[in-house]
PDBQT receptor file of N, H, CA, C and O in Angstrom, charges set to zero:
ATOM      1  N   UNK A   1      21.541   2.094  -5.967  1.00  0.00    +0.000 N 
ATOM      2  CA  UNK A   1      20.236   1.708  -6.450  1.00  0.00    +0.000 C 
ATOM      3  C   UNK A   1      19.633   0.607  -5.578  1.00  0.00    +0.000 C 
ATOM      4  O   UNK A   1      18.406   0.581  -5.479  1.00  0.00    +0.000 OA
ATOM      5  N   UNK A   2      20.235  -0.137  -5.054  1.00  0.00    +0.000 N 
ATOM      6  H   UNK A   2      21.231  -0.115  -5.135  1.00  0.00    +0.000 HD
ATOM      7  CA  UNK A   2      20.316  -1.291  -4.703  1.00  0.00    +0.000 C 
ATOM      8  C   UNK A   2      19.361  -0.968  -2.603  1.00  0.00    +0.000 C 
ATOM      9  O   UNK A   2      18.775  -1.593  -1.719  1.00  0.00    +0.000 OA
ATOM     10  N   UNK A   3      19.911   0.554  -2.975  1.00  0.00    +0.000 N 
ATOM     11  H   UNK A   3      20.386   1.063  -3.692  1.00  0.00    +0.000 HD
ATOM     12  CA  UNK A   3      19.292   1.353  -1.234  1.00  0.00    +0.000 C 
ATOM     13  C   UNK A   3      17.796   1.889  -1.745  1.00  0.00    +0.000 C 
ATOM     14  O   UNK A   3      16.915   1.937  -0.887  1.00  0.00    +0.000 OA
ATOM     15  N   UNK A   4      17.644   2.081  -2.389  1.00  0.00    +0.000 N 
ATOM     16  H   UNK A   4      18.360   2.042  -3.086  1.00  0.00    +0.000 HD
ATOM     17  CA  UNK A   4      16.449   2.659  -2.761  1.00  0.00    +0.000 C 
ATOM     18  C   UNK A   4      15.586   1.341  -3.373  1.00  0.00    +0.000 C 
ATOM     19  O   UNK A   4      14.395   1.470  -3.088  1.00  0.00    +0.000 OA
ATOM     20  N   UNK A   5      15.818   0.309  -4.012  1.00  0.00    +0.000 N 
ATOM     21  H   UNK A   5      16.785   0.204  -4.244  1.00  0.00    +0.000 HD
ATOM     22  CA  UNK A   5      14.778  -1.024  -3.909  1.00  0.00    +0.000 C 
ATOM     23  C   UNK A   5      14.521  -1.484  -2.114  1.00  0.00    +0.000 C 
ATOM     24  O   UNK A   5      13.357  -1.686  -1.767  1.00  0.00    +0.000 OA
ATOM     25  N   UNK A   6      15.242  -1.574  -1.443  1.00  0.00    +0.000 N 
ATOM     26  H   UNK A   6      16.187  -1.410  -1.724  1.00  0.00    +0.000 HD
ATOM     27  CA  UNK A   6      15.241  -1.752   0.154  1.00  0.00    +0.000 C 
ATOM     28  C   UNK A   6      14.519  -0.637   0.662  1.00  0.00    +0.000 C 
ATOM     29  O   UNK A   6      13.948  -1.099   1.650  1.00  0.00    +0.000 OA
ATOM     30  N   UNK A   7      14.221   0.534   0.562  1.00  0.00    +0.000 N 
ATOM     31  H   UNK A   7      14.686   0.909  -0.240  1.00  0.00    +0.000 HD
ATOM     32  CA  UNK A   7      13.623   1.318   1.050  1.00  0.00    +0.000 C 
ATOM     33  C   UNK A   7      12.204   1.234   0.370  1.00  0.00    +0.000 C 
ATOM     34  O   UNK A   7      11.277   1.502   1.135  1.00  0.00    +0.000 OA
ATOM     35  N   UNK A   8      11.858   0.908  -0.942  1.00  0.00    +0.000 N 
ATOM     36  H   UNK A   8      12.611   0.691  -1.563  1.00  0.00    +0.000 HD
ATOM     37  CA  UNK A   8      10.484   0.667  -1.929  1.00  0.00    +0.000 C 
ATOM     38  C   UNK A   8      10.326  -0.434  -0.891  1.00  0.00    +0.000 C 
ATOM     39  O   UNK A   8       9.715  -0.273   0.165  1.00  0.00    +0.000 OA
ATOM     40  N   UNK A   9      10.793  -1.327  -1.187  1.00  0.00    +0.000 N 
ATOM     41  H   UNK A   9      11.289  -1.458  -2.045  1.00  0.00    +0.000 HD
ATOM     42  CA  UNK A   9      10.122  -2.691  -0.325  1.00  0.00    +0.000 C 
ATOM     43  C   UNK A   9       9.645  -2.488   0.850  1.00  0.00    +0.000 C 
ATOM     44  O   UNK A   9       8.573  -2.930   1.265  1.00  0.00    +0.000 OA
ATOM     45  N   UNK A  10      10.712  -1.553   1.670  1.00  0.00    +0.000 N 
ATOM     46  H   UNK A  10      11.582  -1.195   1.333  1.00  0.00    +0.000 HD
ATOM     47  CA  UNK A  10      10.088  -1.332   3.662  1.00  0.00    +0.000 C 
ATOM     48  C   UNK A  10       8.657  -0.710   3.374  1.00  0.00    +0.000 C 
ATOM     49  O   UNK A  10       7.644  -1.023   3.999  1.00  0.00    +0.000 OA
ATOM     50  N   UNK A  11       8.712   0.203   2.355  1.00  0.00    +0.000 N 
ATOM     51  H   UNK A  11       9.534   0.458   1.847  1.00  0.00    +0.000 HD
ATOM     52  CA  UNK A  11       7.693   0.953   2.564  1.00  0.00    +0.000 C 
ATOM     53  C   UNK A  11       6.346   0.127   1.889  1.00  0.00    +0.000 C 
ATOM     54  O   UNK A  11       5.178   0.391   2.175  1.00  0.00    +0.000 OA
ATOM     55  N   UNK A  12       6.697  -0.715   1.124  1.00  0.00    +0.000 N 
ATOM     56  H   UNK A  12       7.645  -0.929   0.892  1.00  0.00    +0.000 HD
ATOM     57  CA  UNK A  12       5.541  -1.914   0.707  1.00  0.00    +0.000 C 
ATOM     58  C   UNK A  12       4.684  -2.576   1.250  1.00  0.00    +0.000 C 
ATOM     59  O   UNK A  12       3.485  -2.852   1.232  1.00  0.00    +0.000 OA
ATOM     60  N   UNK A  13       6.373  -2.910   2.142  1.00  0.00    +0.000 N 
ATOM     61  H   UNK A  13       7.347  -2.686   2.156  1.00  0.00    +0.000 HD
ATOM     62  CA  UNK A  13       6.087  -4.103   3.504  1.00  0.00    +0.000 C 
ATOM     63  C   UNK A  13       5.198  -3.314   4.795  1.00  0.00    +0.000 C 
ATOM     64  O   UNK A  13       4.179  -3.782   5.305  1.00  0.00    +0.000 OA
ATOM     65  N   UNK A  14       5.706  -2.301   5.092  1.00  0.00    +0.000 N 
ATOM     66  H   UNK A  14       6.533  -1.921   4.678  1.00  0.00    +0.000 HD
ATOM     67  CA  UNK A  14       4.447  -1.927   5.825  1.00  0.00    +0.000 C 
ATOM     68  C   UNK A  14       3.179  -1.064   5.701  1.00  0.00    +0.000 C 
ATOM     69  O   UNK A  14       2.325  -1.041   6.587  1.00  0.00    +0.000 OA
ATOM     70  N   UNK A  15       3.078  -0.212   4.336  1.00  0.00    +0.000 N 
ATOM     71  H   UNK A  15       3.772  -0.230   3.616  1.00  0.00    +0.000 HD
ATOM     72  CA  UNK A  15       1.773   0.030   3.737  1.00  0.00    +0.000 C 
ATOM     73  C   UNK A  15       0.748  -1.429   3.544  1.00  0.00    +0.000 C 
ATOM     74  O   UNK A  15      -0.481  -1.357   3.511  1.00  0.00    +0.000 OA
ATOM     75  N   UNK A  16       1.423  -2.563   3.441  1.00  0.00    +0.000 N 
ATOM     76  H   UNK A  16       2.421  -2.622   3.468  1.00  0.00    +0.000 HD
ATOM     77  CA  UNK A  16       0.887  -3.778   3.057  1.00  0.00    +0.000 C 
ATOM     78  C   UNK A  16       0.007  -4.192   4.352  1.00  0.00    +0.000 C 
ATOM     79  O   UNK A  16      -1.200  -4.435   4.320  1.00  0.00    +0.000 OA
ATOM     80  N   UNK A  17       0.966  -4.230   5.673  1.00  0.00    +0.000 N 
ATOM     81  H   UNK A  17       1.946  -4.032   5.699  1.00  0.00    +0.000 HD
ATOM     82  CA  UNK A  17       0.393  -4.053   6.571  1.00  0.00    +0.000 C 
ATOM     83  C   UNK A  17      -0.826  -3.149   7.573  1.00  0.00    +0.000 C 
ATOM     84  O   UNK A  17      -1.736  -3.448   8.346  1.00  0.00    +0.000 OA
ATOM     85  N   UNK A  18      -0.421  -2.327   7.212  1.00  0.00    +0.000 N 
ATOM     86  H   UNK A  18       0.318  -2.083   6.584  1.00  0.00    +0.000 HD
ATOM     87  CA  UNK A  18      -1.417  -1.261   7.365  1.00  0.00    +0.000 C 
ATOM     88  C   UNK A  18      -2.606  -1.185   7.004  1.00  0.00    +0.000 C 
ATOM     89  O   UNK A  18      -3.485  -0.691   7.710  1.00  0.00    +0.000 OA
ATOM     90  N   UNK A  19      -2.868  -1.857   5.391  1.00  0.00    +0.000 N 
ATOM     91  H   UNK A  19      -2.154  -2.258   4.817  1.00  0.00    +0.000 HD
ATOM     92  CA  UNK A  19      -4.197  -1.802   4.918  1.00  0.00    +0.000 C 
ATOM     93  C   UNK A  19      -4.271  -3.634   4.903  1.00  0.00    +0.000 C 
ATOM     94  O   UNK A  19      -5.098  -4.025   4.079  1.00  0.00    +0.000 OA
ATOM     95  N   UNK A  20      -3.781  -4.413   5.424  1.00  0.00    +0.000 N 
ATOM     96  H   UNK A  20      -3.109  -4.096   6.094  1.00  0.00    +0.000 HD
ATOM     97  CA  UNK A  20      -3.988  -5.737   6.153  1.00  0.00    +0.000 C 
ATOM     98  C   UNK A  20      -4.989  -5.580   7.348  1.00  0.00    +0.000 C 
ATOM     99  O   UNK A  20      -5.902  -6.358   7.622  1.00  0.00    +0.000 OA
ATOM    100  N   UNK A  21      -4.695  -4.594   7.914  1.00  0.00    +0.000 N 
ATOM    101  H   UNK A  21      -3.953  -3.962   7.691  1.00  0.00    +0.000 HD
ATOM    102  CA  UNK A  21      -4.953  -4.383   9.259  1.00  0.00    +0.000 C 
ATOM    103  C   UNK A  21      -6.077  -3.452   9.288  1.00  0.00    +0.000 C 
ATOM    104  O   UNK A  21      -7.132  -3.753   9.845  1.00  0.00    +0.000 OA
ATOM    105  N   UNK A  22      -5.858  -2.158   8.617  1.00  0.00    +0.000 N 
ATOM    106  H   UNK A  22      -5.000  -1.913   8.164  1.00  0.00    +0.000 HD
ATOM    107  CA  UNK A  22      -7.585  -1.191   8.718  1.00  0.00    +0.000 C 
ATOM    108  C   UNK A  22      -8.300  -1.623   7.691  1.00  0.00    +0.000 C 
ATOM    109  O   UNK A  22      -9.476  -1.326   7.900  1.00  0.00    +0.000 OA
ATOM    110  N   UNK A  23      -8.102  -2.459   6.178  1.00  0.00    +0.000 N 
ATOM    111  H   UNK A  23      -7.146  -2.700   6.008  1.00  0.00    +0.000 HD
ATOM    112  CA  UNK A  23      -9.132  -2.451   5.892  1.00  0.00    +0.000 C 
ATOM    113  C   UNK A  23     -10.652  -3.506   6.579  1.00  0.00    +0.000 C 
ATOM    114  O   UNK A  23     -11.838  -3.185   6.663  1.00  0.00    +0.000 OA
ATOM    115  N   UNK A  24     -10.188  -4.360   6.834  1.00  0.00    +0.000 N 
ATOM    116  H   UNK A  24      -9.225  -4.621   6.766  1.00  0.00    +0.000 HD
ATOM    117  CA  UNK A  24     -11.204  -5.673   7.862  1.00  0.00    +0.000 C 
ATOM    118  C   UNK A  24     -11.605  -4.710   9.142  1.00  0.00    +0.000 C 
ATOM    119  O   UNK A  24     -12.759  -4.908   9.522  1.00  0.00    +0.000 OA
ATOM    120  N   UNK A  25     -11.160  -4.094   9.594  1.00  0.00    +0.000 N 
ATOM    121  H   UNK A  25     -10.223  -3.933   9.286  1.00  0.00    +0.000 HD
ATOM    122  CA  UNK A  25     -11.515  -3.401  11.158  1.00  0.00    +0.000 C 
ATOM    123  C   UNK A  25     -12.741  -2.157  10.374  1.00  0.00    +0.000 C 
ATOM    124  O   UNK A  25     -13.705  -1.661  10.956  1.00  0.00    +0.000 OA
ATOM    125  N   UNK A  26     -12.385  -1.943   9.176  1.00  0.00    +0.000 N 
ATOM    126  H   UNK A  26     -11.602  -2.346   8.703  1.00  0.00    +0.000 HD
ATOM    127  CA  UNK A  26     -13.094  -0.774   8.670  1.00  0.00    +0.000 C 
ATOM    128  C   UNK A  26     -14.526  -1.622   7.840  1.00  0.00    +0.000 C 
ATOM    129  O   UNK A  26     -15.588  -1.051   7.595  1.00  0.00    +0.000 OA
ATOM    130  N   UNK A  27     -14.317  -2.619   7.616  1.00  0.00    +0.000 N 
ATOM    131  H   UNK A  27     -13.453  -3.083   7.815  1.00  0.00    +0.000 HD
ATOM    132  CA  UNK A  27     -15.353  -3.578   7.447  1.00  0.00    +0.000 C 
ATOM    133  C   UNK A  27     -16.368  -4.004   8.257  1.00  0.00    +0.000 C 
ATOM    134  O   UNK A  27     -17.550  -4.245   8.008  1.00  0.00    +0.000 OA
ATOM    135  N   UNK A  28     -15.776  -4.056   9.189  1.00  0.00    +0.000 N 
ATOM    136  H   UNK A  28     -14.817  -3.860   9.391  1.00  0.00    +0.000 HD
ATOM    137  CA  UNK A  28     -16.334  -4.685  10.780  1.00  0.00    +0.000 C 
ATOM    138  C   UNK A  28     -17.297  -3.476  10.908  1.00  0.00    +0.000 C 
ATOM    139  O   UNK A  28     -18.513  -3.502  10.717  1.00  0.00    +0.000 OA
ATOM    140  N   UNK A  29     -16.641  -2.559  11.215  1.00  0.00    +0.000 N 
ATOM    141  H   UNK A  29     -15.653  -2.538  11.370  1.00  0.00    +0.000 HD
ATOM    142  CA  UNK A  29     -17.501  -1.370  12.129  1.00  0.00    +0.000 C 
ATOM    143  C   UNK A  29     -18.257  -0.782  11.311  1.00  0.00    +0.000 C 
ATOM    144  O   UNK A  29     -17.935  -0.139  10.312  1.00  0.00    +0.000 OA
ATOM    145  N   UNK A  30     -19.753  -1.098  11.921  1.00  0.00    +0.000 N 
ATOM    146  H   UNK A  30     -20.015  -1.620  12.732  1.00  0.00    +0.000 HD
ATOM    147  CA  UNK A  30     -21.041  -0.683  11.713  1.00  0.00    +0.000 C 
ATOM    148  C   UNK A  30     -21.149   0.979  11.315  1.00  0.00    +0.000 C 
ATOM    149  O   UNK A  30     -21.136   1.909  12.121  1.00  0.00    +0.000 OA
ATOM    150  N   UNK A  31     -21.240   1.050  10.093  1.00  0.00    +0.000 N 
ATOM    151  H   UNK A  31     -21.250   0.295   9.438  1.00  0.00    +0.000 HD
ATOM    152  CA  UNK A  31     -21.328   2.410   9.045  1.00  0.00    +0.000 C 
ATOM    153  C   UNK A  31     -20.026   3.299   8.818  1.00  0.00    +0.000 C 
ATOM    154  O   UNK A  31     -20.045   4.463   8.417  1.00  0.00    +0.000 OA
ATOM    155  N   UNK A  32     -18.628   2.386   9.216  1.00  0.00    +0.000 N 
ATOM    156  H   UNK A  32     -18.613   1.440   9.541  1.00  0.00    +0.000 HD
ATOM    157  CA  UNK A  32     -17.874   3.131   8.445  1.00  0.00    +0.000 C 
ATOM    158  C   UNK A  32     -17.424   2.934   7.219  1.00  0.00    +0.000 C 
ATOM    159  O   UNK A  32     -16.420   3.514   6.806  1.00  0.00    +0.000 OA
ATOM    160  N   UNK A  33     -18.236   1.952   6.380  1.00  0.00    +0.000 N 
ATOM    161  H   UNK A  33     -19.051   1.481   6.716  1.00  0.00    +0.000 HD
ATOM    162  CA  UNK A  33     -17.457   1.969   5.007  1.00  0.00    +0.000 C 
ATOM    163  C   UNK A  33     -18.002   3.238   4.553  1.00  0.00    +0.000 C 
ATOM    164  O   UNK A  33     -17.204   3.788   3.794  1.00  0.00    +0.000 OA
ATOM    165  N   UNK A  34     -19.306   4.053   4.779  1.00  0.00    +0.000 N 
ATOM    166  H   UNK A  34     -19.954   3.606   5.396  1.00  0.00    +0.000 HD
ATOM    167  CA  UNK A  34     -19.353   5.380   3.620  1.00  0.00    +0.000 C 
ATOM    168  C   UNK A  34     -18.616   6.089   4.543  1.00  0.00    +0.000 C 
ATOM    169  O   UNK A  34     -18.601   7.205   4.025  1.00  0.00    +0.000 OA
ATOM    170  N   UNK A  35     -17.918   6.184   5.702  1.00  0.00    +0.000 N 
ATOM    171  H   UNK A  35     -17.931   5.277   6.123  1.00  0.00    +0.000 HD
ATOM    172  CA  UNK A  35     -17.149   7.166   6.021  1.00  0.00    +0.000 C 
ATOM    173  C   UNK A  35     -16.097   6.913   5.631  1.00  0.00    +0.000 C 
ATOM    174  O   UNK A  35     -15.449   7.944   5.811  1.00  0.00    +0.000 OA
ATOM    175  N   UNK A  36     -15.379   6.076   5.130  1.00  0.00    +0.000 N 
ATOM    176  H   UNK A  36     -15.905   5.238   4.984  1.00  0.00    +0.000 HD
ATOM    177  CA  UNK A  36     -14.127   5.801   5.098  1.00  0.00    +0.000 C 
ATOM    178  C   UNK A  36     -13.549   4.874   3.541  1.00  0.00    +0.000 C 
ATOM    179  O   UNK A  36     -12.575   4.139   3.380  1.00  0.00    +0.000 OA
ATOM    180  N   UNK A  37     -14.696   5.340   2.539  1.00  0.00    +0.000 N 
ATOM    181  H   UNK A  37     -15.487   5.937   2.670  1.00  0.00    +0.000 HD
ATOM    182  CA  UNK A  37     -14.859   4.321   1.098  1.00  0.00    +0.000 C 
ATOM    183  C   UNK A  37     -13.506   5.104   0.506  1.00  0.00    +0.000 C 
ATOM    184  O   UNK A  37     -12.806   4.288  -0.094  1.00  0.00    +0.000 OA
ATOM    185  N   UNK A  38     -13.030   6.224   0.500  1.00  0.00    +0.000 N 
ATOM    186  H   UNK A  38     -13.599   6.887   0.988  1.00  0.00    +0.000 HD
ATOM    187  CA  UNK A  38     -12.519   7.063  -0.203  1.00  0.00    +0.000 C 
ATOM    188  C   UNK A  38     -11.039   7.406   0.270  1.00  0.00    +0.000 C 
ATOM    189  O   UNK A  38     -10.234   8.026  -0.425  1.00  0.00    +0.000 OA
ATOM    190  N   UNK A  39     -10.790   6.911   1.557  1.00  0.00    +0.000 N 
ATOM    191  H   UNK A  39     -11.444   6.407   2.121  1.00  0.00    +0.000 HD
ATOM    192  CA  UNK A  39      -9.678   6.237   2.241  1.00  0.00    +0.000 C 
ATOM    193  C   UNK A  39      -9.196   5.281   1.407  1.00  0.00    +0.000 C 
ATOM    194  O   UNK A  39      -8.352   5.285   0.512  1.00  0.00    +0.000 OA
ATOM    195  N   UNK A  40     -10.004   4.350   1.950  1.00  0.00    +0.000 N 
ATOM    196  H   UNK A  40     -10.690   4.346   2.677  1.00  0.00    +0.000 HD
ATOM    197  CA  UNK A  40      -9.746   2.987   1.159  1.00  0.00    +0.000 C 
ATOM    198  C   UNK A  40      -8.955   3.049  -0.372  1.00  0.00    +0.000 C 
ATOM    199  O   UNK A  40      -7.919   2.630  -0.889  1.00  0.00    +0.000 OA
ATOM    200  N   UNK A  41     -10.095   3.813  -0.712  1.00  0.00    +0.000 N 
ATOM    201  H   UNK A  41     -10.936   4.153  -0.292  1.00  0.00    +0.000 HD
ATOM    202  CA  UNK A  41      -9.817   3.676  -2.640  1.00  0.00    +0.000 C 
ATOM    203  C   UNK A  41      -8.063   4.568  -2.550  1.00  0.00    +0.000 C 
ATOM    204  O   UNK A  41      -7.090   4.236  -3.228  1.00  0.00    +0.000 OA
ATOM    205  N   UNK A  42      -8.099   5.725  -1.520  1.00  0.00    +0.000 N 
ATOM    206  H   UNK A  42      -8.889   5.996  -0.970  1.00  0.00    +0.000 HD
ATOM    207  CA  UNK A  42      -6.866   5.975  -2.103  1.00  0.00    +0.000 C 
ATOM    208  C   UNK A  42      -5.762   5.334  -1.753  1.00  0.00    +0.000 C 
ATOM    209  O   UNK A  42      -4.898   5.057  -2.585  1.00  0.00    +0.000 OA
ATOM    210  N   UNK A  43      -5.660   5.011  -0.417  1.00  0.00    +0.000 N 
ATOM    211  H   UNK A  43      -6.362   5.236   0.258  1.00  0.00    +0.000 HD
ATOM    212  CA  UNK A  43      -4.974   3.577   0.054  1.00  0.00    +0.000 C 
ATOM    213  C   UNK A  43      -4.903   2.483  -1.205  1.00  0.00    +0.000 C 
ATOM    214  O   UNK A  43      -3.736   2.269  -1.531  1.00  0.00    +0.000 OA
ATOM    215  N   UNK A  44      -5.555   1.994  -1.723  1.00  0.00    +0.000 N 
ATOM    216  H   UNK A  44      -6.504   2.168  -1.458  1.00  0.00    +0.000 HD
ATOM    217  CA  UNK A  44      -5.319   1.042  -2.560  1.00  0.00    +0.000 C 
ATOM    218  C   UNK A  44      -4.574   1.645  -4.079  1.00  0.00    +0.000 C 
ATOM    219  O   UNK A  44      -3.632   1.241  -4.761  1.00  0.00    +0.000 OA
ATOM    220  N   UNK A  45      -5.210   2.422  -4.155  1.00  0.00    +0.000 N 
ATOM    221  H   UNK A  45      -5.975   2.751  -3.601  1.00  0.00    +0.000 HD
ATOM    222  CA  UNK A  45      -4.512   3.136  -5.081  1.00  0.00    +0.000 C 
ATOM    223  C   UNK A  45      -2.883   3.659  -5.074  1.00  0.00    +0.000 C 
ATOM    224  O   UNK A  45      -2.138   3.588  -6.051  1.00  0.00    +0.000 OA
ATOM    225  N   UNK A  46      -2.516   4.200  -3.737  1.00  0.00    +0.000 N 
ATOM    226  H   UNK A  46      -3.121   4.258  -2.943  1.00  0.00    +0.000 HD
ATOM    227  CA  UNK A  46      -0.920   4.479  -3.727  1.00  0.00    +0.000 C 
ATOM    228  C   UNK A  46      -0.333   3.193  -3.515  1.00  0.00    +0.000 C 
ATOM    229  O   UNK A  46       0.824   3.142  -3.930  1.00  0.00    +0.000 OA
ATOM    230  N   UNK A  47      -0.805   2.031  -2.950  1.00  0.00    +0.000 N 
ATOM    231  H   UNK A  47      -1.746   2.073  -2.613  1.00  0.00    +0.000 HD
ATOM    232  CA  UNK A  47      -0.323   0.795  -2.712  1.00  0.00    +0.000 C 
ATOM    233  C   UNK A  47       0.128   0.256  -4.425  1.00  0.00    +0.000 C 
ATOM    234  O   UNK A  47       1.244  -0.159  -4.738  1.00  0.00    +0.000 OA
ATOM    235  N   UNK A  48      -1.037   0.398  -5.345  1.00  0.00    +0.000 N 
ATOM    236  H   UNK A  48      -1.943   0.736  -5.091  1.00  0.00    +0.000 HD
ATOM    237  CA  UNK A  48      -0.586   0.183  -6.750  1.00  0.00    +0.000 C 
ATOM    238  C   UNK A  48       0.066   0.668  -7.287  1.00  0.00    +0.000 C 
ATOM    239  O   UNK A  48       0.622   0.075  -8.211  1.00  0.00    +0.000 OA
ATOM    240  N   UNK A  49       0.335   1.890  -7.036  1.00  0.00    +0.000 N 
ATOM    241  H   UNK A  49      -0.116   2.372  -6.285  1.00  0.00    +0.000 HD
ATOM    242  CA  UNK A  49       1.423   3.242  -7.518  1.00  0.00    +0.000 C 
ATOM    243  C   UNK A  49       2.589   2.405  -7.136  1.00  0.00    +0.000 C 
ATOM    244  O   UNK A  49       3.440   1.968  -7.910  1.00  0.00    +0.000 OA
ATOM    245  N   UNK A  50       2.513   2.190  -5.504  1.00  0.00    +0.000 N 
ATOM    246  H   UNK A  50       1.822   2.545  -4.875  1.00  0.00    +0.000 HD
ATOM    247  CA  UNK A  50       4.459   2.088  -4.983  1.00  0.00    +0.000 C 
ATOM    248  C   UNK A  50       4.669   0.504  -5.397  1.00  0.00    +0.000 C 
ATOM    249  O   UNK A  50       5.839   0.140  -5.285  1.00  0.00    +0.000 OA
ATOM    250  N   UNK A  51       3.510  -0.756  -5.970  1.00  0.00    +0.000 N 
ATOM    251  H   UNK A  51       2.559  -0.460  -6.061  1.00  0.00    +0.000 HD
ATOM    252  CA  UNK A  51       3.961  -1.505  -6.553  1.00  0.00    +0.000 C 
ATOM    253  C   UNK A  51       4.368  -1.391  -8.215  1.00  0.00    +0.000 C 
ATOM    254  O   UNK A  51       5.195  -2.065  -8.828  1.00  0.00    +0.000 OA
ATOM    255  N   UNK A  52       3.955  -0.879  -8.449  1.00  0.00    +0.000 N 
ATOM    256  H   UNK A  52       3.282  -0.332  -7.950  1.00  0.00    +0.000 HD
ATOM    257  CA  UNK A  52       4.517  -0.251  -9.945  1.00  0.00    +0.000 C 
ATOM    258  C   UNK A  52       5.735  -0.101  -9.800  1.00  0.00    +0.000 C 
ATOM    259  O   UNK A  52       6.507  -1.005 -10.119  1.00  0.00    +0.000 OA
ATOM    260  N   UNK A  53       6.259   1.319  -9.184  1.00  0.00    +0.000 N 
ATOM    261  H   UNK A  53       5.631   2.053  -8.925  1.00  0.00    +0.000 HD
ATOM    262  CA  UNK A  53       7.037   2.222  -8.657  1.00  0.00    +0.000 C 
ATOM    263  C   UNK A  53       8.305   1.032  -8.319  1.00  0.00    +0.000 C 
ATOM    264  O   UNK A  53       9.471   1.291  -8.617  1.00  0.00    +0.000 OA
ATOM    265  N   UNK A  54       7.887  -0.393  -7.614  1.00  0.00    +0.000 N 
ATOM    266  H   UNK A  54       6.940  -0.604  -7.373  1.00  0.00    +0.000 HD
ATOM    267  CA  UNK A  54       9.162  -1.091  -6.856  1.00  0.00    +0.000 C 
ATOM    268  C   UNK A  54       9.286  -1.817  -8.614  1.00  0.00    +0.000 C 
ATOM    269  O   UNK A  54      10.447  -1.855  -9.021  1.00  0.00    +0.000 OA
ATOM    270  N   UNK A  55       8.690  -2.116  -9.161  1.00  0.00    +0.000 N 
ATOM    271  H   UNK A  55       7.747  -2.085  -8.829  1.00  0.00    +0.000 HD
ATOM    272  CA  UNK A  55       8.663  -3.013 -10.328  1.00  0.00    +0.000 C 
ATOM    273  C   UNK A  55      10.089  -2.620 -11.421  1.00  0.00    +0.000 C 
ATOM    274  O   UNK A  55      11.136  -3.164 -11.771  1.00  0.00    +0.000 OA
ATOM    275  N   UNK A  56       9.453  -1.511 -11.633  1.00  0.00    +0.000 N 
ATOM    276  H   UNK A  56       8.602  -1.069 -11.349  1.00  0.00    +0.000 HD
ATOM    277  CA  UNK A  56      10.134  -0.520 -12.442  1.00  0.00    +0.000 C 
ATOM    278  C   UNK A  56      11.920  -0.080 -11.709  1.00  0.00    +0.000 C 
ATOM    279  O   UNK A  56      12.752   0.252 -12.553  1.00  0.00    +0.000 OA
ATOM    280  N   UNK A  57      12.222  -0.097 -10.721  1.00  0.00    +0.000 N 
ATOM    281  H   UNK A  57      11.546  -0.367 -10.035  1.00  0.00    +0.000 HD
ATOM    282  CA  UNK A  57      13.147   0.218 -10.206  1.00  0.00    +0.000 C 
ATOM    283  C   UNK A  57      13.699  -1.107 -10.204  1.00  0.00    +0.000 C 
ATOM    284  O   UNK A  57      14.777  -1.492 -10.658  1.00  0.00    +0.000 OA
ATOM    285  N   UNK A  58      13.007  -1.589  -9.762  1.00  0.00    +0.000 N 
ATOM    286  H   UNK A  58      12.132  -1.276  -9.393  1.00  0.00    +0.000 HD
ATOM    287  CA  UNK A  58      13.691  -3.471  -9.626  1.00  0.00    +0.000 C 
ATOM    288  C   UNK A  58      14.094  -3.856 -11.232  1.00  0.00    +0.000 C 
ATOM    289  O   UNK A  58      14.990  -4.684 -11.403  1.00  0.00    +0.000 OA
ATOM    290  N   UNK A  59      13.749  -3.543 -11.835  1.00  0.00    +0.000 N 
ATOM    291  H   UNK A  59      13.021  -2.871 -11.697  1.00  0.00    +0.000 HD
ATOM    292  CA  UNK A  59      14.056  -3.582 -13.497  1.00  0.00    +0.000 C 
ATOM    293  C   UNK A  59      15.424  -2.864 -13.800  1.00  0.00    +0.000 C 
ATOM    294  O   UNK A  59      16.081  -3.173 -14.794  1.00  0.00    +0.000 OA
ATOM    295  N   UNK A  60      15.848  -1.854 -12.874  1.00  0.00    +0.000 N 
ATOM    296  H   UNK A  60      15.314  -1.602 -12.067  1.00  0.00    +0.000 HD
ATOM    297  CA  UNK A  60      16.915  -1.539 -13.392  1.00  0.00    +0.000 C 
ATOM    298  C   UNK A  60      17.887  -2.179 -12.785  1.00  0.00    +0.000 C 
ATOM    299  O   UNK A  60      18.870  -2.073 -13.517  1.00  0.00    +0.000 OA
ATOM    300  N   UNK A  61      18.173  -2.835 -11.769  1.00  0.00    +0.000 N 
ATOM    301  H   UNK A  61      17.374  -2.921 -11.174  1.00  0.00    +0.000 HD
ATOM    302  CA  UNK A  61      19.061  -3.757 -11.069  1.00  0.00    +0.000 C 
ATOM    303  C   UNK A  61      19.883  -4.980 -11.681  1.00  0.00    +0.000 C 
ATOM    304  O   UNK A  61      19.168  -5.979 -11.625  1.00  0.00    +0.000 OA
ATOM    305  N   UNK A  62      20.569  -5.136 -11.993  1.00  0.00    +0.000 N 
ATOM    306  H   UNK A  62      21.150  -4.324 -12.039  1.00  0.00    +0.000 HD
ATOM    307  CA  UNK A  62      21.046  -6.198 -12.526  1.00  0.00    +0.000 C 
ATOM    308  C   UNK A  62      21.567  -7.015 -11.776  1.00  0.00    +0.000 C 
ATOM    309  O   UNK A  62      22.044  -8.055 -12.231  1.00  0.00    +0.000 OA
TER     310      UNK A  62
């Protein structure tokens, strides 16, 4: 169990990064938020999923 909280987290740790990094660049550039609003939302959205997702697993750890 203990491999699978370490693997939730990597994948936290760099989804975290990822939308660290495109959402401001996707800010910046002149008319892509309506190209790219729906990115975003789902990006933020699986980011809340896999923090749930680590919460709940981390709960079973003792």
């Amino acid at each position: 169990m203990t491999i699978i909280i370490q693997l939730l987290v990597m994948a936290l740790v760099i989804f975290s990064t990822l939308l660290v990094i495109g959402i401001p660049i996707t800010f910046a550039s002149p008319g892509q938020w309506e190209q790219s609003k729906n990115l975003i939302y789902t990006g933020a959205g699986i980011w809340t999923i896999l923090v749930i997702i680590t919460g709940v697993a981390n709960s079973f750890v003792i």
